[in-house]
TORVEXKOL-686067 format. One record per residue (C-alpha): residue in one letter; x, y, z. Coordinates in steps of 0.02 Angstrom, whole numbers, padded with zeros to 5 digits, always signed. Layout:
AXYZ
...
END
This chain:
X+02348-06181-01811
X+02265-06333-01851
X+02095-06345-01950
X+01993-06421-01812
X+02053-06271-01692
X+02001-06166-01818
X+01831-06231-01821
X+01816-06250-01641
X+01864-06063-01642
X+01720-06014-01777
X+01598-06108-01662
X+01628-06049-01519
X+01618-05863-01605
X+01452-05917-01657
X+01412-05965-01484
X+01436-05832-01407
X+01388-05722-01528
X+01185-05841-01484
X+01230-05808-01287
X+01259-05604-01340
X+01101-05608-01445
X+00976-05695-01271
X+01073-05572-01144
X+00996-05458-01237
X+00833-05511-01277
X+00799-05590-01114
X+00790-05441-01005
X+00654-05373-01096
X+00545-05537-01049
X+00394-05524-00946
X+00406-05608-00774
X+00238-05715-00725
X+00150-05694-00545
X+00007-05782-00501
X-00134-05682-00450
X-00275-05783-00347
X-00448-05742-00365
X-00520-05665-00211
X-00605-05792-00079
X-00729-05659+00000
X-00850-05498-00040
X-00774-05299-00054
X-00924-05237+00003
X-00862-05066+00101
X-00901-05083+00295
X-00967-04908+00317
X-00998-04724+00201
X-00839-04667+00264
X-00743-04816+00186
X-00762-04764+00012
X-00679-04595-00053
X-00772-04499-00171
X-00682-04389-00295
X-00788-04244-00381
X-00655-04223-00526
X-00691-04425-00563
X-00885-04390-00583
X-00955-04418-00765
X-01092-04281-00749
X-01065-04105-00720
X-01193-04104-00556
X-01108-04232-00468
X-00948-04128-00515
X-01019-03992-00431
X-01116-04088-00312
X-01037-04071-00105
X-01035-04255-00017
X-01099-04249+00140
X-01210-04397+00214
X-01200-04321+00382
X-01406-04258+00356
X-01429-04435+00245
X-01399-04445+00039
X-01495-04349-00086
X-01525-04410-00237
X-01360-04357-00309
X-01246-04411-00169
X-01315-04573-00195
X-01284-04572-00377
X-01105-04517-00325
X-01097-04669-00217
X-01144-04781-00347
X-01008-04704-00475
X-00872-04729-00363
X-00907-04890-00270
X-01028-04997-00398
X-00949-05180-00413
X-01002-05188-00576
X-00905-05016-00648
X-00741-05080-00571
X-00759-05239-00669
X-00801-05123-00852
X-00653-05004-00796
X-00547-05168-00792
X-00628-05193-00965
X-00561-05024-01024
X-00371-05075-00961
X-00380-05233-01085
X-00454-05131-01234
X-00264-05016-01183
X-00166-05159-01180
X-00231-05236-01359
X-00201-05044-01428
X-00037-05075-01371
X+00001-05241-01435
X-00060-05188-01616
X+00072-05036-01601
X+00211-05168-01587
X+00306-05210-01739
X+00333-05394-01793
X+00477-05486-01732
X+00596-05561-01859
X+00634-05747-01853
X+00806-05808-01820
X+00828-05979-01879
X+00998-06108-01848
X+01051-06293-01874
X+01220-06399-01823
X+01245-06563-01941
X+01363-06686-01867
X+01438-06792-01998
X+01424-06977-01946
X+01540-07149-02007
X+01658-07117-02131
X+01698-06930-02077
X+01870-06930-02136
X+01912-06745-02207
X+01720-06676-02129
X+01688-06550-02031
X+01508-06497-01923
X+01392-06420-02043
X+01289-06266-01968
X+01177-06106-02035
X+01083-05974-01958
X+00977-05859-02033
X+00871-05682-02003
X+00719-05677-02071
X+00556-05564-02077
X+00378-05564-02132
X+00319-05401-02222
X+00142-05437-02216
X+00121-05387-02044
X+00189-05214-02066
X+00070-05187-02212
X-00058-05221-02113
X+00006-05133-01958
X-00085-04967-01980
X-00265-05048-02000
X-00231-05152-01856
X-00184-05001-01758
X-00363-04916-01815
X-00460-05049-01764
X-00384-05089-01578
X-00402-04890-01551
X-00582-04870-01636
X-00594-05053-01512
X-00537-04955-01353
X-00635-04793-01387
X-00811-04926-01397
X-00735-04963-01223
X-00735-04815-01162
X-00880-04757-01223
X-00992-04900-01167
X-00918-04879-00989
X-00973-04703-00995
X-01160-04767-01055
X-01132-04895-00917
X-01102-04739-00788
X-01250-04656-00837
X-01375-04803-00814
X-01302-04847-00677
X-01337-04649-00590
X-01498-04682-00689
X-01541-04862-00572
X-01470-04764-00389
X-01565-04616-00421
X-01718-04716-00477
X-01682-04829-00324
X-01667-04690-00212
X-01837-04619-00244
X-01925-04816-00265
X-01846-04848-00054
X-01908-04665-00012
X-02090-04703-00059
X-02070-04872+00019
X-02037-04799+00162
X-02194-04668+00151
X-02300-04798+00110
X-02216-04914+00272
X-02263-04760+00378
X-02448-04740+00302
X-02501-04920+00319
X-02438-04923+00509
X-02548-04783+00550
X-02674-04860+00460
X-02663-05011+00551
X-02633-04936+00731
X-02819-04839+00698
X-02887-05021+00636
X-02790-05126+00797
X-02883-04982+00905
X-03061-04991+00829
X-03055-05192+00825
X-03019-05195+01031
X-03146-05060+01046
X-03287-05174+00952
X-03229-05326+01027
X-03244-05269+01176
X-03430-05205+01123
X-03470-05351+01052
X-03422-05451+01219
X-03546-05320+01312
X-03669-05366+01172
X-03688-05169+01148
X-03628-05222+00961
X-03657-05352+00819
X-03537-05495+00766
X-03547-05399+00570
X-03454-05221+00633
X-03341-05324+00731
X-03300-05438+00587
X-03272-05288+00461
X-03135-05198+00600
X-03067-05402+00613
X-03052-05410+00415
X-02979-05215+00408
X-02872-05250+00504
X-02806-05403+00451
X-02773-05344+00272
X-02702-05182+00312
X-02564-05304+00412
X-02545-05403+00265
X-02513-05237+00148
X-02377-05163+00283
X-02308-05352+00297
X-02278-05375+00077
X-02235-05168+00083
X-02075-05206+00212
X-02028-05366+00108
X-02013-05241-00039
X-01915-05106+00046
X-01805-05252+00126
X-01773-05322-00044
X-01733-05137-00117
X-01618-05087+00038
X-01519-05232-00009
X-01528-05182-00208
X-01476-05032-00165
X-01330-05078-00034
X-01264-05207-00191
X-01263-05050-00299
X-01163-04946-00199
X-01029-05075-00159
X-01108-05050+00028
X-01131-05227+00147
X-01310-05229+00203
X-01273-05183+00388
X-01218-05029+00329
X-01364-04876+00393
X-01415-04766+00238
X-01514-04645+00259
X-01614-04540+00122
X-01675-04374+00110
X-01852-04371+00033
X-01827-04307-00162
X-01956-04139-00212
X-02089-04161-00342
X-02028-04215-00511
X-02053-04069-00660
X-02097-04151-00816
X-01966-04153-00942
X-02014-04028-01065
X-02079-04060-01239
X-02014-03934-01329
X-01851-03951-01410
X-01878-04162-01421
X-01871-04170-01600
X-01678-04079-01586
X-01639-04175-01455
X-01682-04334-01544
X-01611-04261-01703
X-01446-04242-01596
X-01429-04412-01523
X-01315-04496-01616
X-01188-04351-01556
X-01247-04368-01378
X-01281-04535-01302
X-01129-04653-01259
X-01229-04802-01323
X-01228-04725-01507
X-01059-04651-01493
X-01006-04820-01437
X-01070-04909-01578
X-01015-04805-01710
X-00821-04838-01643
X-00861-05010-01665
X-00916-04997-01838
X-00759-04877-01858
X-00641-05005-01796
X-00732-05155-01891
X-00709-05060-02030
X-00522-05055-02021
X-00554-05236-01984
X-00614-05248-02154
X-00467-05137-02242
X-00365-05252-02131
X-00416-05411-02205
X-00416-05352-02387
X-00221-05293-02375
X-00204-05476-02310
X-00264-05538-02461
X-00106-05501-02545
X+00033-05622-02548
X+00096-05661-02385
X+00295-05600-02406
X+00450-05642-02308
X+00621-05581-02323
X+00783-05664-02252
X+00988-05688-02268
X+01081-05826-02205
X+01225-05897-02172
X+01303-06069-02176
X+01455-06197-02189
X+01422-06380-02258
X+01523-06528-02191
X+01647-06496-02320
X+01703-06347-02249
X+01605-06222-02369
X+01517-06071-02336
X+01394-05975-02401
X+01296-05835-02381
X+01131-05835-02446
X+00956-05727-02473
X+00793-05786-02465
X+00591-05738-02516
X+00458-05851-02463
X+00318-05801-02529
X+00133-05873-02519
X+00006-05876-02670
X-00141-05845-02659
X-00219-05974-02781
X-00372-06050-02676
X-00414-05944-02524
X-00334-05787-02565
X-00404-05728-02396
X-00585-05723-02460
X-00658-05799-02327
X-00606-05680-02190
X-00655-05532-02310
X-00835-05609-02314
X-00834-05638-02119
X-00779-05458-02102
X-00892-05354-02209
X-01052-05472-02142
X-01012-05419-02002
X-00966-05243-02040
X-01166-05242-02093
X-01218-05355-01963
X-01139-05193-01852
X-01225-05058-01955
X-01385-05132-01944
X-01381-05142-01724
X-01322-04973-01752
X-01478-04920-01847
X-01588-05029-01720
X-01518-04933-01591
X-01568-04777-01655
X-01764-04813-01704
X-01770-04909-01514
X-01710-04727-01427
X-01816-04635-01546
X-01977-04763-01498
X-01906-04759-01303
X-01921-04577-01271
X-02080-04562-01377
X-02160-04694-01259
X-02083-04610-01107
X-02176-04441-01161
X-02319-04530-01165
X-02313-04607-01021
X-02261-04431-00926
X-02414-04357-00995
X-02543-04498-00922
X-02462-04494-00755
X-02468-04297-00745
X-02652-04309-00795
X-02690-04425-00647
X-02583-04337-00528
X-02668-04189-00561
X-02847-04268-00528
X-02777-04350-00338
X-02731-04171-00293
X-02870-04098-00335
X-03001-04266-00267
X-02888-04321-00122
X-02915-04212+00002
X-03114-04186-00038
X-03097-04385+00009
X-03012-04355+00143
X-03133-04227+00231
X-03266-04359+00179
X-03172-04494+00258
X-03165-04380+00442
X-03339-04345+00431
X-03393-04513+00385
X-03306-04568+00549
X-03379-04443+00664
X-03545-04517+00585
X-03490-04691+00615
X-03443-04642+00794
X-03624-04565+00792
X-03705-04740+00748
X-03784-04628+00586
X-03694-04752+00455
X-03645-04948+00442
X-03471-04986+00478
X-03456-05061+00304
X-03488-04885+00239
X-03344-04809+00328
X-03224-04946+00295
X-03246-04942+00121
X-03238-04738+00124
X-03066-04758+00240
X-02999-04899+00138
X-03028-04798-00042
X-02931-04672+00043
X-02782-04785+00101
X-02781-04847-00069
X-02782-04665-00164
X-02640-04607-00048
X-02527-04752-00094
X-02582-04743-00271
X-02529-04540-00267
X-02349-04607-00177
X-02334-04722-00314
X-02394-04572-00460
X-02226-04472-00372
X-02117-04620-00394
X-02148-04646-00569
X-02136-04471-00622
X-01959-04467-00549
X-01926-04646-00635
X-02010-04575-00802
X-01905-04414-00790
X-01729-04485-00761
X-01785-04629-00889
X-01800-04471-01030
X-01644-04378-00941
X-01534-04524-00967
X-01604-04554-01167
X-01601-04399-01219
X-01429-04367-01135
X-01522-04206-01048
X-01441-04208-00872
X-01287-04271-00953
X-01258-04163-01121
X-01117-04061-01048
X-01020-04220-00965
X-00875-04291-00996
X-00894-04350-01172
X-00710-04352-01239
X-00637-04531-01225
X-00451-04619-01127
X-00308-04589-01246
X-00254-04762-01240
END
């Protein structure tokens, strides 16, 4: 056999040994598809659109909690709603899915590097034959880093997680809080427009005496102005529960055409005092926000582990082989190797620990602001019980006042300026005492959701990525 057959055999050897190699590797290839952003709104259509699944819940009373908006949501069907259907929690869970994917990325090993070259001799080629090498080779770095990498993507997904789970729990905090803020909207819609049929009926009834001359223009003119306020209070009170219907419908993933109906919450019970200072004590073990946080620091601190190993010289390992154009081969071994003379990765060890302590310090801000949060919150809880307690006791002495100050107005025994401003003190008490209710409920689900009360026993444990 001749020497060029020879070589033509050798090459085509090599050849196909290069197809063998990409039949191989090819298969395992990701394919790409498109995937167009979406050109309108997912709002659900109606309740009975979106499926709610108890096991899902985060908190052991929704768990427990029967779904049923039949007789109109509760406070924790709402909050149920919210969980399953907010717009906002399916974007974090999509979150949680990259936080998987980059655990599993930093689980892969390396890939070598496979390296080849044909030289063609040119002119005088007498006695020459095509030159070629290939060559396997492989960094070692990477693998000595592997395990830190591997700590911080999981510490990375467990923040996820965790700050979904904190992101679960403020969000039952806003529907629950929204619930009760549309409820006493609607009281106080239902107060003002009996307040200003009783003012529509005593300004035709003046007017009308005032025509006859049986009254003066000043009564008249106190019913006009009455009357004309209490329409402007009813008017800016249904622009507020308009604006919170449609808060509300956002929340739940609901379009605003959609009905909902609410059952009025009972009185809030103050959260009690004792047992605060363990509760605060335990925070750190109980909130998502802190648990979150520390995972971070956890997984910057493998960061930091991570960029000291890389400090070392970068190593690579790799044989070849090869035939020059005079018909010579070889086989070879090779170590690159990288010294670290001038960066020596100290600059990415600075970066990391700075921010290692940039991390530690949010972390400790975190803590004094929950400590300083709930302390306020107590505060607050205490003030509004104190003037609660003085409306129920007051309000309805006013309100016997206010009846017998209109049988005496009737009677023509006081001015009608004295029994407007008597009625109107009223009005004004009785909205202030629907707005006392409201913020007890926002002040107690506030301290609930810091102090992890309503949520101690949830679902804590975090995704195994």
């Amino acid at each position: 056999m001749s020497t060029g057959s020879t070589l033509d055999s050798r090459w085509r050897g090599t050849a196909c040994h290069a197809l063998l190699l990409a039949a191989i590797i090819l298969p395992g290839c990701a394919g790409y598809q498109p995937l167009p952003l979406p050109d309108q709104d997912n709002l659900a259509p109606a309740l009975d659109a979106i499926r709610i699944d108890r096991s899902a819940m985060v908190l052991p009373p929704a768990q427990q909690h029967t779904f049923d908006p039949a007789d109109g949501l509760d406070m924790w069907e709402t909050a149920m709603l919210a969980v399953a259907n907010n717009p906002d929690l399916r974007a974090a869970r999509a979150r949680r899915g990259v936080a998987g994917a980059q655990v599993y990325a930093a689980r892969l090993f390396p890939d070598p590097q496979i390296s080849a070259s044909l030289d063609h001799p040119t002119g005088n080629d007498a006695g020459l034959v095509n030159a070629y090498a290939y060559g396997l080779g492989y960094d070692i770095i990477p693998l000595v880093t592997r395990g830190a990498g591997i700590e911080a993507a999981t510490a990375a997904h467990q923040q996820i997680v965790l700050d979904l789970l904190w992101q679960e729990w403020q969000t039952i905090e806003q529907a629950r809080s929204l619930h009760v803020e549309l409820v006493t909207l609607q009281q106080k819609v239902a107060l003002l427009e009996r307040m200003l049929d009783l003012y529509q009926q005593r300004y035709q009834h003046s007017s009308t005496a005032l025509a006859k001359g049986d009254l003066t223009v000043d009564v008249t003119g106190t019913d006009l102005t009455a009357l004309l306020d209490t329409a402007t209070q009813l008017n800016q009170t249904r622009q507020a529960r308009n604006n919170k219907q449609h808060d509300l419908a956002l929340l739940l993933g609901l379009s605003p055409a959609v009905p909902i109906v609410l059952q009025a919450p009972p009185p809030a019970e103050p959260v009690s005092e004792a047992g605060i200072a363990s509760a605060l004590q335990a925070l750190p073990q109980r909130r998502p926000d802190l648990l979150a946080l520390s995972a971070g620091y956890v997984s910057q601190e493998a960061q930091v582990h991570r960029a000291v190993l890389s400090q070392f010289p970068s190593l690579g390992l790799g044989v070849s082989r090869a035939r020059d154009t005079s018909d010579v081969y070889t086989s070879g071994f090779s170590i690159s190797l990288t010294l670290p003379l001038f960066t020596g990765n100290r600059g990415n060890i600075a970066v990391e620990r700075a921010t290692r302590e940039q991390l530690r310090a949010e972390y400790q801000a975190r803590l004094d602001q929950g400590r300083i949060d709930v302390l306020r919150l107590l505060g607050v809880q205490s003030l509004i019980n104190e003037q609660q307690q003085l409306l129920d006791l007051r309000l309805p002495e006013l309100e016997s006042m206010v009846v017998k100050a209109r049988k005496a107005y009737q009677g023509g025994d006081i001015s009608a300026l004295i029994f407007l401003n008597m009625q109107t003190t009223w009005v004004n008490k009785k909205l202030e005492q629907l707005d006392l209710a409201q913020q007890s409920w926002t002040t107690r689900l506030a301290l609930e959701t810091l102090l992890g009360e309503a949520h101690v026993a949830g679902k804590l444990e975090t995704d195994k990525p």
